[in-house]
C-alpha positions as CSV (number, residue, x, y, z in Angstrom):
1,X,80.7,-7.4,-76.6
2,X,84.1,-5.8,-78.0
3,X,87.9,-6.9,-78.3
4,X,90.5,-5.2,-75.9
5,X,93.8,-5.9,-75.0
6,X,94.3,-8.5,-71.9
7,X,96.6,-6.1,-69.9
8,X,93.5,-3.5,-70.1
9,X,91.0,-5.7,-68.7
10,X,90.8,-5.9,-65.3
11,X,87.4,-5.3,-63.9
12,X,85.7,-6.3,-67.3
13,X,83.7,-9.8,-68.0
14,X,84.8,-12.4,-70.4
15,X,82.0,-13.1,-72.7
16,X,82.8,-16.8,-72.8
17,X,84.6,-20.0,-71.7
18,X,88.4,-19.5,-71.8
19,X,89.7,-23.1,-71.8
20,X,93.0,-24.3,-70.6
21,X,95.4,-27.3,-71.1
22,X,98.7,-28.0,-69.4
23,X,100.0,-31.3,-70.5
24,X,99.5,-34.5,-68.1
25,X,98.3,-31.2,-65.3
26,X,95.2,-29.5,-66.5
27,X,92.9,-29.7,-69.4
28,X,89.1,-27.4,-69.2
29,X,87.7,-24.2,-68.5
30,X,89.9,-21.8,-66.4
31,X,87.9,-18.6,-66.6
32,X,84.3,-19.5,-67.2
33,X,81.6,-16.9,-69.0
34,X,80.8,-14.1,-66.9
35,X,84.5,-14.4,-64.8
36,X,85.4,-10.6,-63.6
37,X,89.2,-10.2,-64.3
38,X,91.2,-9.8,-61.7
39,X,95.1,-8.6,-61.7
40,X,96.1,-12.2,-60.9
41,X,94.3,-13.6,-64.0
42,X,96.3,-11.6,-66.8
43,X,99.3,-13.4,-66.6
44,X,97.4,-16.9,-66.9
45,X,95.7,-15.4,-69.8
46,X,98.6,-14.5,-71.7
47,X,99.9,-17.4,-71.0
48,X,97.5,-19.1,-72.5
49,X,97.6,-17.1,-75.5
50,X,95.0,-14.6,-74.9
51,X,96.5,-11.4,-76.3
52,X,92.9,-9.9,-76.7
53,X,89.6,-11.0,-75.3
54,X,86.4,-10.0,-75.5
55,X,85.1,-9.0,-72.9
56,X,81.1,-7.6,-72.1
57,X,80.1,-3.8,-71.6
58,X,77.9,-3.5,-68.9
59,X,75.3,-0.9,-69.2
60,X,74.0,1.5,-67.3
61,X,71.1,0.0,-65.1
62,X,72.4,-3.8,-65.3
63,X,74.0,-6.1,-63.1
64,X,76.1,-8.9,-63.4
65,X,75.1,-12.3,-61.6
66,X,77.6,-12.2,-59.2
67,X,76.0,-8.7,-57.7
68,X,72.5,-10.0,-58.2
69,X,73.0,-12.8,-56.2
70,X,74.8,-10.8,-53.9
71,X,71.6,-9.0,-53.7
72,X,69.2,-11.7,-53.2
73,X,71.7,-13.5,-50.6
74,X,71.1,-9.8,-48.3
75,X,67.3,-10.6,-48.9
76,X,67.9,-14.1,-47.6
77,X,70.3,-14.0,-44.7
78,X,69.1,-14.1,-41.5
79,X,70.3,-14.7,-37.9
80,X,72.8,-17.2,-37.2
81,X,73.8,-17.5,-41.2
82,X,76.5,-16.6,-43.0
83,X,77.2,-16.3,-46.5
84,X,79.9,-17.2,-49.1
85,X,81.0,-14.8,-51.5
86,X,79.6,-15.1,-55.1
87,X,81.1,-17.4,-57.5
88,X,80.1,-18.1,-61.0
89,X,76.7,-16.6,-60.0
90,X,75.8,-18.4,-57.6
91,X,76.3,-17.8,-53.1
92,X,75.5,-20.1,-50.5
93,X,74.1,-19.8,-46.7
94,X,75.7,-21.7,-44.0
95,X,74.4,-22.4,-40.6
96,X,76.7,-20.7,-38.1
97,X,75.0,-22.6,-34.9
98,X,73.4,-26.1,-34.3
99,X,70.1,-25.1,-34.2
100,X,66.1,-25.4,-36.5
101,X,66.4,-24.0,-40.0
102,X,63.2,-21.6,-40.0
103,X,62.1,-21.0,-43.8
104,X,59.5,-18.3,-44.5
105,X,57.8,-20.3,-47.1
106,X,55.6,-17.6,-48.1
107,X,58.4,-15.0,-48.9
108,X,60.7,-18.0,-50.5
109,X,57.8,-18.3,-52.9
110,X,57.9,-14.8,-54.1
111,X,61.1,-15.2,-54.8
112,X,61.5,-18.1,-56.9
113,X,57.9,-16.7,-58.7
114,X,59.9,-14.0,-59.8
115,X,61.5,-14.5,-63.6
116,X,65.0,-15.4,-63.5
117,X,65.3,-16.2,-59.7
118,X,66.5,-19.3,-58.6
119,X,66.7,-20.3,-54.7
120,X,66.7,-23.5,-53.3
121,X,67.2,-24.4,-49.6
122,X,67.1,-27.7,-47.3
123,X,63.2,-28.8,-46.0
124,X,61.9,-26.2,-43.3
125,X,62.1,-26.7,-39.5
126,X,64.6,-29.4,-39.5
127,X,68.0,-29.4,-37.3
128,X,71.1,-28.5,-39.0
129,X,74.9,-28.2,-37.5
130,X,77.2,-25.2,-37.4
131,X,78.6,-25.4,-41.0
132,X,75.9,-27.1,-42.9
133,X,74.7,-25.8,-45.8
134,X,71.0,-24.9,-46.0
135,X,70.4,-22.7,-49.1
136,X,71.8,-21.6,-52.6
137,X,70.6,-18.6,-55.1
138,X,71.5,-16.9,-58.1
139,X,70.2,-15.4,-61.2
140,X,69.5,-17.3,-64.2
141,X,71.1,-14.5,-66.9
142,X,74.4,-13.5,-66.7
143,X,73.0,-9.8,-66.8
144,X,69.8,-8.8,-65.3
145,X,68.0,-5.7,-64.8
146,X,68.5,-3.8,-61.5
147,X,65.1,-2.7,-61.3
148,X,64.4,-6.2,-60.6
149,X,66.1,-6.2,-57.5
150,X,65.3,-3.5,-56.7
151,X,62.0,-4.5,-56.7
152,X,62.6,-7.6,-54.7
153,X,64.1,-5.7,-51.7
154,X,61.2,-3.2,-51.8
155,X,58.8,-6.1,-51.6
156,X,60.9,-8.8,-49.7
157,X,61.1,-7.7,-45.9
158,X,64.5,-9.5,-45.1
159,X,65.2,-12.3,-43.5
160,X,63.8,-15.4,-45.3
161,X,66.4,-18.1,-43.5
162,X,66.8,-18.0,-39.8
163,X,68.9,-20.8,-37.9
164,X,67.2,-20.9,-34.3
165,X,69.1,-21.6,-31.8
166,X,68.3,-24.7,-29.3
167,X,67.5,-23.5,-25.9
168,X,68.9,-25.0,-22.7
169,X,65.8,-26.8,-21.2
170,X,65.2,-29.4,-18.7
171,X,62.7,-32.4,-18.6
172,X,60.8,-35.2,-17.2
173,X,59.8,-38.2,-18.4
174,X,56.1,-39.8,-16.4
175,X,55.7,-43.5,-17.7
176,X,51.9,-44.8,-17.6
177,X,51.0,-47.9,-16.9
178,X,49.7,-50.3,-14.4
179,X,51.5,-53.2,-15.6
180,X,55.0,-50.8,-15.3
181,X,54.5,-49.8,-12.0
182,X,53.6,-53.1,-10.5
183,X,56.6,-54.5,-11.8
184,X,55.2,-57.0,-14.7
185,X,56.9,-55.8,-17.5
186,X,60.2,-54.3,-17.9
187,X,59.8,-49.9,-18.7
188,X,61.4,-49.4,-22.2
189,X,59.5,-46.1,-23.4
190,X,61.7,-43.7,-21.5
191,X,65.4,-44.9,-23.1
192,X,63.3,-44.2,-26.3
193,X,63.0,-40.7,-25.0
194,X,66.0,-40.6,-23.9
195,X,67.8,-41.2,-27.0
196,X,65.7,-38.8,-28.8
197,X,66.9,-36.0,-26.2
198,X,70.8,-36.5,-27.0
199,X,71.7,-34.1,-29.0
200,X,69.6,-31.3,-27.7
201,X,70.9,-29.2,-24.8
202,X,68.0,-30.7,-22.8
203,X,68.9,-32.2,-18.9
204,X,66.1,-35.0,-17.7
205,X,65.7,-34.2,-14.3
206,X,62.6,-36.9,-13.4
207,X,61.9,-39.8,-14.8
208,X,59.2,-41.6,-12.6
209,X,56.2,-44.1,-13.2
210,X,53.1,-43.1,-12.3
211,X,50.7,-46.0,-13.0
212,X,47.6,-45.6,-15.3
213,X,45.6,-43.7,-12.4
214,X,44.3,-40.0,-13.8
215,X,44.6,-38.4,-10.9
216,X,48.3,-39.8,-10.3
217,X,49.1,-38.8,-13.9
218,X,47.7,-35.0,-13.4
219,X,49.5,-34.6,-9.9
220,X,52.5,-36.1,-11.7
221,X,52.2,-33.6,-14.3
222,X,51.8,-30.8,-12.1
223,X,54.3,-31.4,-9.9
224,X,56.9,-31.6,-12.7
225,X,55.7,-28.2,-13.5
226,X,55.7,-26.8,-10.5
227,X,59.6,-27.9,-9.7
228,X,60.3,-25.5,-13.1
229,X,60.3,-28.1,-16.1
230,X,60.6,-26.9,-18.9
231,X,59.1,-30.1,-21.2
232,X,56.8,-32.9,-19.5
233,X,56.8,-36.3,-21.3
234,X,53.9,-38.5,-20.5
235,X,54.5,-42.0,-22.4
236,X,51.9,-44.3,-23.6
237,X,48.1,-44.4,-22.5
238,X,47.2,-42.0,-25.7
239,X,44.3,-43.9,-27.4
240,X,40.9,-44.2,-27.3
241,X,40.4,-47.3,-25.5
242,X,38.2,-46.1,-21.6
243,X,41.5,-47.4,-19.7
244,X,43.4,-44.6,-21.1
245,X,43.9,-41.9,-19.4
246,X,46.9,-39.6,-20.3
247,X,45.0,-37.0,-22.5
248,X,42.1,-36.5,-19.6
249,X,45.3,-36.2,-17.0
250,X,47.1,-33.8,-19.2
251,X,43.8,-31.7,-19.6
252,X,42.9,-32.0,-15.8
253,X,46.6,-30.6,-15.4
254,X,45.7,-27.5,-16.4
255,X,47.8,-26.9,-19.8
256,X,46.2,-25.8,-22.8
257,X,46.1,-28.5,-25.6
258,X,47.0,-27.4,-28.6
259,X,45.9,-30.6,-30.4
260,X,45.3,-34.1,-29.8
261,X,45.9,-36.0,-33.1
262,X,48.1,-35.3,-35.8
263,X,48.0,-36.5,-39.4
264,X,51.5,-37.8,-38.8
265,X,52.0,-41.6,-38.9
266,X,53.6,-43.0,-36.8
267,X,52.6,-40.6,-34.1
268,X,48.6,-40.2,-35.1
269,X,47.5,-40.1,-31.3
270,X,50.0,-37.7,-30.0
271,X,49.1,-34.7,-27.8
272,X,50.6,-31.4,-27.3
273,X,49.5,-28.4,-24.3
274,X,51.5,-25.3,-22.9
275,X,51.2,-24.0,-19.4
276,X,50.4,-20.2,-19.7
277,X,53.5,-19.3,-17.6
278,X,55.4,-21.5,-20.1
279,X,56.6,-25.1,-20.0
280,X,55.4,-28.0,-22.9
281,X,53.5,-31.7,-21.9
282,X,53.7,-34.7,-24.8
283,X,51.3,-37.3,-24.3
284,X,53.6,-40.0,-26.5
285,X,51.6,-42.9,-28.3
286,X,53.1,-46.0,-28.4
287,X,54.6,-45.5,-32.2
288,X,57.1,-43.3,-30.9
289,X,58.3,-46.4,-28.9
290,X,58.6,-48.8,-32.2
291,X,59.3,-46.4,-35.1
292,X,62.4,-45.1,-36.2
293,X,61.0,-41.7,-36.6
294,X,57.7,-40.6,-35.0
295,X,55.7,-37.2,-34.7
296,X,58.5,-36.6,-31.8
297,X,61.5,-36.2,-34.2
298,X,59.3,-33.4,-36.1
299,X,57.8,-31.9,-32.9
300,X,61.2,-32.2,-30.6
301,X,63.4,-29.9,-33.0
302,X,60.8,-27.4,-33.1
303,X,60.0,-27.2,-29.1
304,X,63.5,-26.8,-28.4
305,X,64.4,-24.1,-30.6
306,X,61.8,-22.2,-28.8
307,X,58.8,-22.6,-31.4
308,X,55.7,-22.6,-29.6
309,X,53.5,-24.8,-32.2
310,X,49.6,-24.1,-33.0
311,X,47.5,-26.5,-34.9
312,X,48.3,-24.9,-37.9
313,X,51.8,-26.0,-37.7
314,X,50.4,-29.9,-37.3
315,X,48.0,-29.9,-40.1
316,X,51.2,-28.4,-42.0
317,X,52.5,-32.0,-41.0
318,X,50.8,-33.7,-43.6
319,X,52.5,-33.8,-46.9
320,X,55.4,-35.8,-45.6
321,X,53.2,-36.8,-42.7
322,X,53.7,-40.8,-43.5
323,X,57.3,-41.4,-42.2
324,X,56.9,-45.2,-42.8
């Protein structure tokens, strides 16, 4: 480091705290280690005294943190992001739409395995709002190498964050059961679904009951299909027990189950196909009636965003699978 004069330096970096204190108004650290000057700060400095300063050389081939992380937030942003501009080391990514914050795990990991980088972002595939905050990075030093950037962005293919967007989808809800559609119990599965579809851009178009019958259930299914709906919700009848007969129906339909199970609890029995020309069935077991949050809160997010799930992505459930 070296001592200047304060009126020569603009552009340079204080090599430490420069504290403050304005009686009854102000007392700490007004420019902070690593600060760039600006014009605007060398009137406060003298103000405060600070004829000279020392400041830090830079040298060739090193960057400070506020350009690293500069750097690293380029390697990071991706669609439907934006991001702040760097401040004591350190930027931020904001969601620009409502929408599923999709993480590359595997490229986030090489990251933060890299000495000196820091990143650290909200859990992957959940929803997040049009201003939230969903990730923060900088680099540890207050000078680091280029070359290690560099580096990064030769190895890195950008994006790592994404903010999917929610698509505009319609649905139908088929309720199973004899006991429903005879009229000896009162149907309270489908406000369930109901409620878990506000918030998503997603119109219910059907809601019908169809009785326990498997070959109601698969012409039920089919027939939503056929009339264009985008997500088929077929509630209850999802165990083992002989007198169930929503996964058979949902196979007989024709979709292609992607699994039936998932190591998520509540939610355990749950059952997810696609049609091949598009379009989603849900056999819902009867947790997601009772629990607060089911498999449907972690599936829903996902389906809507446009994610088209394999069973990869539901033994992936499992650490953080027990949800109560």
């Amino acid at each position: 480091m070296k001592q200047i004069k304060t009126t020569d330096a603009i552009g340079m970096v204080l090599a430490h705290d420069h504290t403050q204190i304005i009686i009854d108004k102000f007392k700490g650290v007004r420019f902070p280690k690593g600060h760039i000057i600006q014009a605007e700060d060398i009137p406060v400095l003298l103000e405060m005294g600070k004829e000279t300063i020392f400041v830090l050389e830079i040298e060739p081939g090193m960057l400070h943190e506020d350009d690293a992380a500069a750097i690293l937030g380029e390697i990071c942003l991706g669609q439907n992001l934006r991001i702040s501009s760097p401040r004591e080391g350190k930027v931020e990514l904001f969601a620009e739409c409502d929408g599923l914050l999709s993480i590359d795990a595997q490229k986030l990991s090489i990251l933060n395995s890299a000495e000196h980088i820091v990143i650290s972002s909200q859990q992957n595939n959940i929803p997040v709002n049009a201003g939230e905050k969903v990730a923060a990075m900088r680099v540890v030093p207050l000078l680091i190498e280029q070359s290690r950037l560099t580096a990064l962005q030769e190895l890195i293919n950008p994006p790592v964050f994404n903010v999917l967007p929610y698509q505009q989808l319609s649905a139908a809800i088929l309720v199973t059961g004899s006991e429903i559609l005879l009229g000896r119990i009162t149907e309270t599965f489908s406000p369930v679904v109901l409620e878990k579809l506000t918030g998503f851009p997603v119109q219910t178009k059907i809601v019908r009951t169809v009785g326990d019958e498997r070959e109601r259930i698969k012409d039920a299914i089919i027939e939503a299909h056929q009339a264009g709906i985008d997500l088929i919700f077929c509630t209850g009848g999802m165990s083992v027990d002989p007198d169930d007969q929503t996964p058979a129906a949902i196979r007989d339909s024709g979709a292609k189950v992607v699994t039936y199970g998932t190591p998520v609890f509540p939610g355990a029995m749950f059952m997810l196909a696609y049609f091949e020309d598009g379009g989603a069935v849900m056999g819902l077991p009867g947790g997601v009636m009772f629990a607060k949050k089911s498999i449907l809160d972690l599936v829903l997010p996902r389906v809507v965003a446009g994610q088209k799930l394999t069973k990869s992505d539901f033994v992936d459930l499992a650490i953080g699978g027990l949800l109560s």
